[in-house]
C-alpha positions in Angstrom: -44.8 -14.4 -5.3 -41.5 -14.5 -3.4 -39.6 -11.6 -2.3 -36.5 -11.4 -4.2 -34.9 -10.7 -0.6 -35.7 -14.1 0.2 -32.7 -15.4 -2.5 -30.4 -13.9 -0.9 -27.7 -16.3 0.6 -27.4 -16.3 4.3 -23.9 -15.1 4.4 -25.7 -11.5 3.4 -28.2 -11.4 6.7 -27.7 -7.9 8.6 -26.3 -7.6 12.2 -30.0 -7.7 13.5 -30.8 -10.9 11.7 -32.7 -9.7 8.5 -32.1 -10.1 5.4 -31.8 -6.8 3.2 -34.7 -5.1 2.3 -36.2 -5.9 -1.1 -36.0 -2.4 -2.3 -32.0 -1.9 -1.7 -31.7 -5.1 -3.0 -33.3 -4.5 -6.2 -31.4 -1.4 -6.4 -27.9 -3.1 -6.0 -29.1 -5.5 -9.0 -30.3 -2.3 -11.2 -26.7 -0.7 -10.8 -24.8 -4.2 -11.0 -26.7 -4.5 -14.3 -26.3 -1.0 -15.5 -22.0 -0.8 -15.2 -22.5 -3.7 -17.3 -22.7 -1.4 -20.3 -18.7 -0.2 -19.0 -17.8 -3.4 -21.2 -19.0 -1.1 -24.5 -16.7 1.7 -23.7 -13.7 1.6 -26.2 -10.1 3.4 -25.4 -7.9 4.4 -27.3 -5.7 2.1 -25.6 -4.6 -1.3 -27.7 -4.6 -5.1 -26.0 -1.2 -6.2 -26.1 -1.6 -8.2 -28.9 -2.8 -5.0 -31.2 -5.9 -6.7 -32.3 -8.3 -4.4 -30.5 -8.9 -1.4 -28.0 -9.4 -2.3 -24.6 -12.2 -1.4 -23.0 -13.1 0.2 -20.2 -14.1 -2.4 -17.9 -11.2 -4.3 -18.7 -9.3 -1.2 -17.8 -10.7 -1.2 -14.2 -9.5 -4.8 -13.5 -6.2 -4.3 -14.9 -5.2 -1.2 -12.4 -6.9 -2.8 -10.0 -4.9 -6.0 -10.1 -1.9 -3.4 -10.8 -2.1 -1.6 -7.2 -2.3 -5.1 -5.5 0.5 -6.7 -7.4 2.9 -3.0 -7.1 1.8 -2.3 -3.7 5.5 -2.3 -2.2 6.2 1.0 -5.0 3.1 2.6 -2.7 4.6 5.3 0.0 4.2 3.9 3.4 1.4 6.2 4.0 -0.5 4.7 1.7 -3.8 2.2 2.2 -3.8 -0.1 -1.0 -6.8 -1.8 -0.5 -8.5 1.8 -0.5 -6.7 3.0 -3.9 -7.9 -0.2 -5.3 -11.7 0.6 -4.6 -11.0 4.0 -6.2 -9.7 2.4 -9.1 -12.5 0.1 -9.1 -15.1 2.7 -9.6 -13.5 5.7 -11.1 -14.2 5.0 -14.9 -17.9 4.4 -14.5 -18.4 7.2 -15.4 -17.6 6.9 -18.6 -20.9 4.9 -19.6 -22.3 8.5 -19.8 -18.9 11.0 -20.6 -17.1 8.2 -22.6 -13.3 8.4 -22.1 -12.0 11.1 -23.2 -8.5 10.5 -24.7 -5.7 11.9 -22.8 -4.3 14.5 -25.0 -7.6 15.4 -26.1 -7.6 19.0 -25.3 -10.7 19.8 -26.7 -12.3 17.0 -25.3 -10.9 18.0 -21.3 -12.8 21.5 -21.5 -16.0 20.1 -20.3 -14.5 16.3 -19.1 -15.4 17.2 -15.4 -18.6 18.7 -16.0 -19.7 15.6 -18.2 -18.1 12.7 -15.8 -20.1 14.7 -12.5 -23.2 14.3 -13.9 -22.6 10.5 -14.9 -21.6 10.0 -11.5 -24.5 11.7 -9.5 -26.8 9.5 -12.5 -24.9 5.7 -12.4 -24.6 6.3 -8.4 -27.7 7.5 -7.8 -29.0 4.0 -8.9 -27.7 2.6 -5.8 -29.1 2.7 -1.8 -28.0 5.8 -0.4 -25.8 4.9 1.9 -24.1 3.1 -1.0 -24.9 5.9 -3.5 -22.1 8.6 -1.4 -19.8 6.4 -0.8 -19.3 5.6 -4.7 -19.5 9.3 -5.4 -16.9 10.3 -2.6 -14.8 7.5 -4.1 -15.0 9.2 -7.3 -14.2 12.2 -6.2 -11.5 11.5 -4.0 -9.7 10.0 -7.0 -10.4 12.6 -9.3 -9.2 15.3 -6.8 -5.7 13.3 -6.1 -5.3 14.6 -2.7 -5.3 11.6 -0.7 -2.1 9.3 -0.5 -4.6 6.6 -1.7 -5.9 8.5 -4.7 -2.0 10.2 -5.8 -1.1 6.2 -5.7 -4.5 4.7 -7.5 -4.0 7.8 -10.2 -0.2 6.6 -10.8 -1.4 3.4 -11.7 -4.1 4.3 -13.8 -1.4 6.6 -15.9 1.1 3.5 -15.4 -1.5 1.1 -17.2 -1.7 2.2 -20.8 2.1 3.0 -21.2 2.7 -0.5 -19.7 0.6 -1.4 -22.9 1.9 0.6 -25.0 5.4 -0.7 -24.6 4.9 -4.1 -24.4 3.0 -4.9 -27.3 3.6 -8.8 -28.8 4.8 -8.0 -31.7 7.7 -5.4 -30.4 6.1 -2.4 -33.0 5.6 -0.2 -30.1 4.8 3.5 -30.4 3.4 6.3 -28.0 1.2 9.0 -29.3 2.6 11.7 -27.3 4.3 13.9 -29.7 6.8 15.4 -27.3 8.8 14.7 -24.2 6.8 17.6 -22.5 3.5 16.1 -23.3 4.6 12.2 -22.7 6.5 13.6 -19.0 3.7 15.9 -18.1 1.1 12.6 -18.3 3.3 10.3 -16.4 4.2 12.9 -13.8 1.8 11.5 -10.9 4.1 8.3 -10.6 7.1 10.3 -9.9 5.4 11.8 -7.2 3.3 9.0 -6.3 5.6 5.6 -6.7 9.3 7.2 -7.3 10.6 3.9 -7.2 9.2 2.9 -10.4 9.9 6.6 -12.0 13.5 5.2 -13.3 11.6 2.4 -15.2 9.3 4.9 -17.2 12.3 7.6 -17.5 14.0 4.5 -19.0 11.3 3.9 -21.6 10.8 7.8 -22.5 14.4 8.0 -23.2 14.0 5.2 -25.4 10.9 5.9 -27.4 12.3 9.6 -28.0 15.8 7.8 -28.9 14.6 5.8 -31.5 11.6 7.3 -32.8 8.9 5.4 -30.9 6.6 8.4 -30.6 3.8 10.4 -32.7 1.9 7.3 -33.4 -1.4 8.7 -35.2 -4.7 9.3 -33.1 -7.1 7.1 -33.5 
């Protein structure tokens, strides 16, 4: 029987000349497979078109393509191609925690707790050289200290009210049920990428002007 190594293009051989181990390799493909399951993760969060909730997988392109596309609203400071990666990984967790809706208060008690053990499980899949860099990815966005992560977590609040107001059909809605709540979620884009700030004051003010807000949960 061949080793699975041997399938492996060329492009993929090691400084030294040899292709990966077998082992790591067969790790990579038992995590690539596993995250497969982030497809079956459902958020609260409509498609556009209001048919269905997205999921999380879908989620995890769409801020990634976000940060690329918004990069000049990114401080100077800030290294996009690294908030990307940490947008690229940080829901993973939710094949274990689920997502946990954003005004779920209940739900946030133990959110932490729950998402660190899905990350040292879905991680631990991988090489472990691999393996700590995905979970220091994770929790360098979860902690929001880095210019990288304040910018990748802006986005990620930026995606679903981006949705949220422009659905097809122009019956939009937010579920916040007051300015406070609505402001307090949005708040890491004022910090984060000022220059779009005006853009979501503009669409607060609107929602709470014309009674786009309260929209029942689920």
């Amino acid at each position: 029987m061949s080793d699975p190594a041997d399938q492996l293009p060329s492009a993929d051989r090691s400084e030294a000349g040899q292709l990966p181990s077998a082992d790591r390799f067969a790790q990579q493909l038992e995590f690539i497979a596993a995250v497969d399951k982030l497809k079956n993760v459902l958020r609260v969060s409509l498609i556009t078109d209001g048919s269905r909730a997205e999921n999380s997988a879908e989620h995890s392109w769409h801020v990634a393509l976000m940060a690329m596309l918004l990069r000049e609203h990114a401080p100077a400071d800030v290294d996009v191609l690294h908030a990307i990666r940490l947008l690229l990984v940080h829901d993973i967790v939710e094949i274990d925690a689920g997502d946990t809706y954003c005004y779920d208060t209940d739900g946030y008690v133990d959110k932490l707790e729950r998402e660190r053990q899905a990350a040292i499980r879905l991680f631990g899949m991988l090489p472990d050289d691999q393996s700590s860099e995905c979970l220091a990815l994770w929790e360098e966005f979860e902690a929001m200290r880095t210019p990288a992560s304040a910018f990748a977590n802006a986005i990620d609040r930026l995606q679903p009210f981006i949705l949220g107001r422009h659905r097809d059909d122009g019956d939009w809605k937010f579920r916040a049920r007051t300015r406070e709540q609505i402001m307090e979620r949005m708040a890491p884009v004022r910090e984060a990428a000022p220059s779009l700030w005006p853009y979501v004051m503009g669409v607060i003010e609107d929602a709470f002007a014309n009674g786009r807000y309260g929209a029942p949960y689920p």
